[in-house]
N, C-alpha and C positions, 0 to 999 in steps of 0.2 A: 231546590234542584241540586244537585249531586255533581261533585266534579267529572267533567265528561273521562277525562283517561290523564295522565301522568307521560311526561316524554318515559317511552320503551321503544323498542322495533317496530310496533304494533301500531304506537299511537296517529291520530291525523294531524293534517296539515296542522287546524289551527292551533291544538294544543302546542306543537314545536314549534309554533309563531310567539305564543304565549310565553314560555319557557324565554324563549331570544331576546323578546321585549319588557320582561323582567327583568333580566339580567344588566341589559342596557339602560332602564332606567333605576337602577340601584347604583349603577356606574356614574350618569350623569347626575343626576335627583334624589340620591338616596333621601329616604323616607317622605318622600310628596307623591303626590297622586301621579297613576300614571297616563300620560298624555299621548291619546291616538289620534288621526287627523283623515277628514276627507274634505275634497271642495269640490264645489259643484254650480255651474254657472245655467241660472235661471234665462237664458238665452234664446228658449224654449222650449217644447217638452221634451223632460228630461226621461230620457229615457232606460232602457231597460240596462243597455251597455253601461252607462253611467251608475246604476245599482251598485253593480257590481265594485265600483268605489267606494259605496257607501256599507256594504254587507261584509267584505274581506275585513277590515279595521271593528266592524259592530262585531262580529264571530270570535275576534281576536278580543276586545274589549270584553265580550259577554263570560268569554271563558276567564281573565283575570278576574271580575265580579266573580263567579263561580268558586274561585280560589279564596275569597275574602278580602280581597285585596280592593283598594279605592282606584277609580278608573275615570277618564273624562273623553268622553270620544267627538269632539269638535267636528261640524259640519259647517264649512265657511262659506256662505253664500257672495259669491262671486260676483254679486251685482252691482258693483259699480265699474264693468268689466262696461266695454264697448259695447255696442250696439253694433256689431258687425255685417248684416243684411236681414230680410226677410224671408224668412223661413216659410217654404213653400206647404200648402194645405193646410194652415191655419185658421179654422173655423173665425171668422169674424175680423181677415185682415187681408188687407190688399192692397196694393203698390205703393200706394198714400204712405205707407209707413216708412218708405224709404227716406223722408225727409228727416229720417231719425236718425238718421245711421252717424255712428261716432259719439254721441249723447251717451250719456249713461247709461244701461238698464233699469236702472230707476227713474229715470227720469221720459221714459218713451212710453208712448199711452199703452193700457191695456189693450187687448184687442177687444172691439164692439161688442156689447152686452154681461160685457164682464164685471163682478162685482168689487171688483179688487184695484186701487186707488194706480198703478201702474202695469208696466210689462214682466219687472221681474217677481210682483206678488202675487201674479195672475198664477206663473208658473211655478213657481213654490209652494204656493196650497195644493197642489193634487200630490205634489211630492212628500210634504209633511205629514199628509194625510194618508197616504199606501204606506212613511215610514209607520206610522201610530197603529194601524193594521198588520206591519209586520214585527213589533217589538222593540223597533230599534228605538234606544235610550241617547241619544246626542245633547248637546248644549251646540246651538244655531249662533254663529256670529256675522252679521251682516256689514260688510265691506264697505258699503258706502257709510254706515253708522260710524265706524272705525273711524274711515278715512274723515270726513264732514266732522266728525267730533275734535278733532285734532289729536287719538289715539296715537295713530302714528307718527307725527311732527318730531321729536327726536328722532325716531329711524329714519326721516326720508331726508331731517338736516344733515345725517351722520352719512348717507347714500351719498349727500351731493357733495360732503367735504371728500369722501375717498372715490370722488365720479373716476377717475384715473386710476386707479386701482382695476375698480368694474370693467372701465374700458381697457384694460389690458387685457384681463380673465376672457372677455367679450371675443376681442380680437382674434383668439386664437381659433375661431370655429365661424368667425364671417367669410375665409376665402376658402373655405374648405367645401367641396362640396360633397353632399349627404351623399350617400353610399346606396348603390342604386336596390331598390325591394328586388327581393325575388319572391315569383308568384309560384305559389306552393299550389296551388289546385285551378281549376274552371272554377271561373266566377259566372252566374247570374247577372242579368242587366240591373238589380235592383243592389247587387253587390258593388257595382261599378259605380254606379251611384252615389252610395254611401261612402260619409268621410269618414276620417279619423276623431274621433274627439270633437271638443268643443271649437278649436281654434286655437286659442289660449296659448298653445305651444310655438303658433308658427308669427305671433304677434310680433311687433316690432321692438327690436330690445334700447331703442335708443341711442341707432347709430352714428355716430359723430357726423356734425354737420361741419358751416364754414367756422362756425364760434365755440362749436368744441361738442365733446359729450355729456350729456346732461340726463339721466336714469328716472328723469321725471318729467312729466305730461299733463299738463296744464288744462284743465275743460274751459274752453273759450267762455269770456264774461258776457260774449255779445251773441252768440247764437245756441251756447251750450256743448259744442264740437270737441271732441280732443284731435282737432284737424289744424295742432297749433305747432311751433317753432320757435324754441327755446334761442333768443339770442342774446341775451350775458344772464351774468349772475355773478353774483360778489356775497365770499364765503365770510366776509367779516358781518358785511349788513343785511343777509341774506335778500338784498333785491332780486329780485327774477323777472328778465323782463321776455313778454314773447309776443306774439303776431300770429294771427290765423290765418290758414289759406284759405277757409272756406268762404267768410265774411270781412277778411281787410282787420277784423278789431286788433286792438293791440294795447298793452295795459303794461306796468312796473309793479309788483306788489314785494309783499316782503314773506318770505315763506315761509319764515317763524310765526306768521299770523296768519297764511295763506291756505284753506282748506278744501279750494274745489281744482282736487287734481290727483294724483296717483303716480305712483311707482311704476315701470316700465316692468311686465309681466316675468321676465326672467330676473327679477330685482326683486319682486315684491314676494314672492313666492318662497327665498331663501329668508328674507326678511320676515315676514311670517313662521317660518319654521324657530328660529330665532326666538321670536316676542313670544311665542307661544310655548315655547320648549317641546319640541313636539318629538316621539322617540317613533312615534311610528306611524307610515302614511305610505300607501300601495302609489302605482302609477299606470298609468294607461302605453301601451304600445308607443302612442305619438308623444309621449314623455320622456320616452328614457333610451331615445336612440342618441348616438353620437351630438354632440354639441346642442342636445335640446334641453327644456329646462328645469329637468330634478337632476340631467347629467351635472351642466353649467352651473345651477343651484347648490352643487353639492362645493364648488370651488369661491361662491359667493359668499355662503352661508358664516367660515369662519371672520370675514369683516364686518357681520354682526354681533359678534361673540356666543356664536351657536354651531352644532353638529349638524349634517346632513339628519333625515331620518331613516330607519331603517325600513324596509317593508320590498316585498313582491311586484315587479312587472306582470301588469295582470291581462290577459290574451280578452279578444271582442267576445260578445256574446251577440250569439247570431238570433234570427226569428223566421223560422222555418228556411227559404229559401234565402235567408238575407244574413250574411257572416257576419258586416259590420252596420252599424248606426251611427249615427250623424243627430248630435241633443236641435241643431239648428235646423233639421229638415222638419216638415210636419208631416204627420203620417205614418210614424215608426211607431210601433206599440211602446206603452210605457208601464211602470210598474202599477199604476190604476186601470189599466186594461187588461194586465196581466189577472189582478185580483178582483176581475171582477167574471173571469172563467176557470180560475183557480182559487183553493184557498189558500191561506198567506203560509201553511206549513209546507203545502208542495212549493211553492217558488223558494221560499228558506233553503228548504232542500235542495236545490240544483244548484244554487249559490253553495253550500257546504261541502256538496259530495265531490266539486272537482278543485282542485287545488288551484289556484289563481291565474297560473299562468297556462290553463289547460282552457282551451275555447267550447264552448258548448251551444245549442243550441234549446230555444224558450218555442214548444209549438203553440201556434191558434190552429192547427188544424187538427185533421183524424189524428194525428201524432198523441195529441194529449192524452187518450183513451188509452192508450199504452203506457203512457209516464204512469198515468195514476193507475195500470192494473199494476204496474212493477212496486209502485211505494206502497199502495196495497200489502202485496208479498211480503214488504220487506217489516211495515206494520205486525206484518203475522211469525215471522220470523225472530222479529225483537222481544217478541213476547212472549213465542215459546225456546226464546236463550238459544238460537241457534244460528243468528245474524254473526257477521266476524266483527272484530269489536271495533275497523274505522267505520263499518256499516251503523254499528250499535251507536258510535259518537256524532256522525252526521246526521241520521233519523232525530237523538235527542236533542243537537243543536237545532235541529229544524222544528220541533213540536214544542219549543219553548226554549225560555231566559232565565239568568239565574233570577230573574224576580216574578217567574212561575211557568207555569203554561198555559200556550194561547189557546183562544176559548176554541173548541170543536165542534164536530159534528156527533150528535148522540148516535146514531145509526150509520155510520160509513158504509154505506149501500155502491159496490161496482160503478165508477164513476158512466161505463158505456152504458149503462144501464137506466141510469138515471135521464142522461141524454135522452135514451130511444123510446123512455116514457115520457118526457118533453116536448119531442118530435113529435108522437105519434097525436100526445092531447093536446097541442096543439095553445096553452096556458089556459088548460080547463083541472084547476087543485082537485074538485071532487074525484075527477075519473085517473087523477093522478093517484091521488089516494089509495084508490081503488085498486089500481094494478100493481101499486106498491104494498099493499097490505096483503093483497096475495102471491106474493114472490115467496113468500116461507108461510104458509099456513098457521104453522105449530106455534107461531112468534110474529103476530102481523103486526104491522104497523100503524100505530094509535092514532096517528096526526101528524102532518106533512113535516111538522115542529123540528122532527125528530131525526127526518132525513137533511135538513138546512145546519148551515148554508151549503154542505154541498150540492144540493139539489137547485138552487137556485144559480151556481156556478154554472153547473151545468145544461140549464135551461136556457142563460145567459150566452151561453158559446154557443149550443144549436140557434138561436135569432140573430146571431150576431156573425158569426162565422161561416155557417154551413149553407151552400149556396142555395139556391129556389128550388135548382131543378134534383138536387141534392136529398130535399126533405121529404119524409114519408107520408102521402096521403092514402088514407086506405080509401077503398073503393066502395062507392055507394051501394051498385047492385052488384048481384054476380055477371063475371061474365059469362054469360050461355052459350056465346058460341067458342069457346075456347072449353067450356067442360063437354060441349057435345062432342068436340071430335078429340077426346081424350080415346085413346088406346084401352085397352081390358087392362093391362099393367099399371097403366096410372091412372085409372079407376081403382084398379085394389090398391094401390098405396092410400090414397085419399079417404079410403074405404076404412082401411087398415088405423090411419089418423082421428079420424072421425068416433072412430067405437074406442081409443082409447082415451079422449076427451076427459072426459067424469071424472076419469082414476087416475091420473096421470096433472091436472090442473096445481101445480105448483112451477115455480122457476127449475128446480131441479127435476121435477116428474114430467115437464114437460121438454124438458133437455134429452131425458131420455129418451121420452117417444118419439121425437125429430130423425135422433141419430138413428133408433131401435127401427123405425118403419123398415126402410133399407133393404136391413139384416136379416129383419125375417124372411121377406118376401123374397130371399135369396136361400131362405132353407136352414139359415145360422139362426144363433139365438139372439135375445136381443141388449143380453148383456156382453156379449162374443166382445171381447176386446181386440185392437189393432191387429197386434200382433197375431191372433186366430183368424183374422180374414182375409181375404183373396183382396190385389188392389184392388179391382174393377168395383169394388163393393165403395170406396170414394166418388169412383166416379157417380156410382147410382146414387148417392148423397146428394151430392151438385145436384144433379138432375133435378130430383125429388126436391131440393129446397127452392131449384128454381121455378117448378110449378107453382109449390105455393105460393111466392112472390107473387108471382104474374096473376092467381088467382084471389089475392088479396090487395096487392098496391098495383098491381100492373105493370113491372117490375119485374127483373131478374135478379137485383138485390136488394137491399132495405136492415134495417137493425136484425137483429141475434131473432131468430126466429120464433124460441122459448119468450121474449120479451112480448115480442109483435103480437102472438097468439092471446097471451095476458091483456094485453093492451084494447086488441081488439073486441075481446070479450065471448066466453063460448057459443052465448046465442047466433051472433051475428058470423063467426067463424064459420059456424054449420050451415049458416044460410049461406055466405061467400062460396062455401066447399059445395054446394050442390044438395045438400041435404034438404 
């Protein structure tokens, strides 16, 4: 794959991401690989908002590989983060789970009939699995392995010799109060809804108690809980002793040897950036306001002997009527729902084409019929050299990595198109076949093979999205008394449709006769374009297309009429129409 573009005036977001994070890790690391960072808390489905942490660092990553340069783009799964409540509509979980809450994420059962040994690897596989579907190249490091291994045991002794330190940086944003939102638009009840983020941000940073501040959190020995309270610790012997609120237990251990427990979330976070050398790592909204934790992180991080990192405050990503997402609700679409009504180069795409801190919005509904006639265009555009060249760079970020391109579709057949042959047959492949292979006569279509997966995206989103009363059923018999009291006008329209059947049976010959009936029957011709005709000549369009509806689905709308007509097939259209 080819360098997407070079910083100029011209160039996109991620190339001048690329370019910044060079430069920065030549500064810190010259000549080692360079280290990008996302994290991501398996807390539940993880959703589509949360991608977007994952896709801003992979674009950035994939363009330094594209450069020739060595890259390592870390995904650090967050699971031994809290168990903070139960996330609502989760197939297979119900209030029972609350007794989990404050345990690990690894340590909290799957939800019922899961194949996966807990809670955070239930929700990790669908997520590693839409990564491997969309390119993305990571090295996965698992937080509880870290921590449970004793990875981190020098950085959390070195936390607790300079606890004082932390709690002074601390101090200066626990009496301050946050600055109050301002609401930029009308929200949706399902907006209202929705949180911020994971949590993560608003966790508790280890605020000094009666025995002092202490930046570390202990999971209870006796019930599993970090529902615990630190009261001493001695920096010579590293004793730590604590008590839990939830079950009374209470224990001394030594923390040079002590492994079930964690770093207080605005501690651990800098400290990671730290062990990792990490030069570049985006942040969500509920991260990077005043006193929250890549702010505070950035003033922690040097008593690790590390830099903050660089990277973009990256704005929500909405789902149709929904701006933000919440990873701990259930019910929010996610990037395996997303890819299973899209293919993984349109989602790439929406991810590339707005710059990070621009919000957009991911449709399941009619919306999508329009994303994918525009990337269409823009498909057609890039190939006949007349796209602008961030268009040219976000298309080929999206259709692949510098270690190739992802697999496609041989026929990229109108995605609405495919839909309203889905709709119409109803998951009958033959008759699918059938109306796809006569959409273009001159060049039919050999085997359904040819049109997948988009075609199966597509079939996917009408079962799944489109509502009952929504989908097209054509009509067994004609209706008779609806063509007997048809007018002489629309009799000769129908009239008019009917004789030119024969000659006219393709997607574009049949586009014509649709618009062309009309036109005649008003005295134009029927190639008359817009601008030669009277308006009233739209109106009698409408009109005219809403007859056939009603004489075909019963209906006054339904799919692309050129479609429906195919779909339906000409014998039976004749018989529908009266013939």
């Amino acid at each position: 794959m080819p360098i997407v573009a070079q910083s100029t005036e011209t160039t996109d977001w991620v190339s001048r991401f690329a370019d910044e994070v060079i430069e920065e890790s030549e500064r810190r690391a010259p000549g080692k690989p360079v280290v990008v960072a996302s994290g991501l808390s398996p807390s539940g489905p993880i959703h589509l908002g949360n991608l977007r942490e994952v896709m801003t660092p992979h674009l950035v990553a994939d363009e330094i590989r594209r450069r020739g340069r060595e890259v390592r783009h870390l995904i650090s799964w967050d699971d031994y983060d809290r168990y903070r409540k139960v996330p609502a509509g989760v197939p297979g979980v119900d209030e029972s789970w609350a007794e989990h809450i404050g345990k690990p994420l690894t340590s909290v059962p799957a939800p019922k009939g899961s194949s996966y040994p807990n809670w955070a690897e239930h929700f990790k596989a669908a997520m590693v699995e839409a990564l491997a579907q969309l390119g993305v190249e990571f090295d996965g490091i698992s937080q509880t392995e870290q921590y449970t291994s004793g990875a981190y045991r020098e950085q959390i002794l070195h936390a607790m010799r300079h606890r004082h330190d932390i709690d002074a940086i601390l101090a200066q944003y626990r009496t301050k109060k946050a600055p109050k939102k301002q609401q930029q638009k009308a929200v949706d009840e399902a907006e209202l809804e929705a949180e911020e983020g994971s949590g993560a941000a608003s966790e508790d940073d280890g605020s000094s108690g009666s025995a002092g501040y202490f930046p570390y959190k202990p999971y209870c020995g006796g019930c599993g809980k970090d529902l615990t309270t630190v009261t001493s610790y001695d920096d010579d012997t590293t004793e730590l002793s604590y008590t839990c609120t939830a079950c009374g237990f209470a224990e001394t251990v030594r923390l040079s040897e002590f492994d079930r427990g964690k770093l207080v979330w605005k501690v651990d976070w800098p400290m990671r950036w730290a062990y990792e050398g990490v030069i570049f790592e985006p942040s969500g909204v509920d991260h990077s306001s005043p006193g929250s934790s890549f702010q505070v992180g950035g003033q922690i991080v040097p008593i690790f002997g590390g830099e903050q990192p660089i990277g973009p405050m990256y704005a929500f990503v909405g789902i149709s009527g929904m701006a933000k997402m919440s990873s701990s609700r259930g019910g929010v679409p996610t990037p395996s729902d997303a890819l299973k009504i899209m293919e993984p180069q349109l989602l790439r795409w929406l991810y590339a084409r707005r710059k990070p801190n621009q919000s957009f919005k991911i449709a399941f509904d009619q919306e999508i019929q329009r994303l994918y006639d525009e990337w269409d265009k823009l498909a057609a555009k890039v190939a006949d050299g007349s796209a602008l060249p961030a268009d040219v760079a976000a298309y080929t970020r999206a259709v692949g990595t510098a270690a190739g391109e992802l697999p496609k579709t041989p026929r990229p057949l109108p995605y609405r198109t495919l839909a309203s042959v889905a709709d119409i047959t109803a998951g009958h492949a033959d008759q699918a076949l059938r109306i796809l292979s006569e959409l273009d006569p001159e060049q039919p279509l050999a085997s359904l093979d040819e049109a997948r997966p988009r075609y199966d995206r597509a079939e996917a989103w009408i079962n799944t999205y489109v509502p009952a009363d929504q989908r097209t059923i054509v009509r067994e018999e004609p209706d008779a008394e609806l063509l007997k009291s048809l007018d002489e006008a629309s009799r000769q329209s129908v009239r008019l449709l009917l004789d030119g059947l024969a000659d006219h049976w393709s997607l574009d010959g049949l586009t014509h006769l649709v618009y062309g009936v009309p036109k005649v029957q008003a005295g134009f011709s029927a190639d008359a374009t817009p601008k030669e005709l009277p308006p009233e000549i739209k109106t009698a369009q409408r009109t005219f297309f809403a007859l056939l509806y009603h004489l075909l689905v019963g209906r006054d709308t339904g799919p692309r009429l050129p479609t429906l007509l195919l779909a339906v097939g000409q014998e039976r259209v004749r018989t529908l129409l009266g013939e």
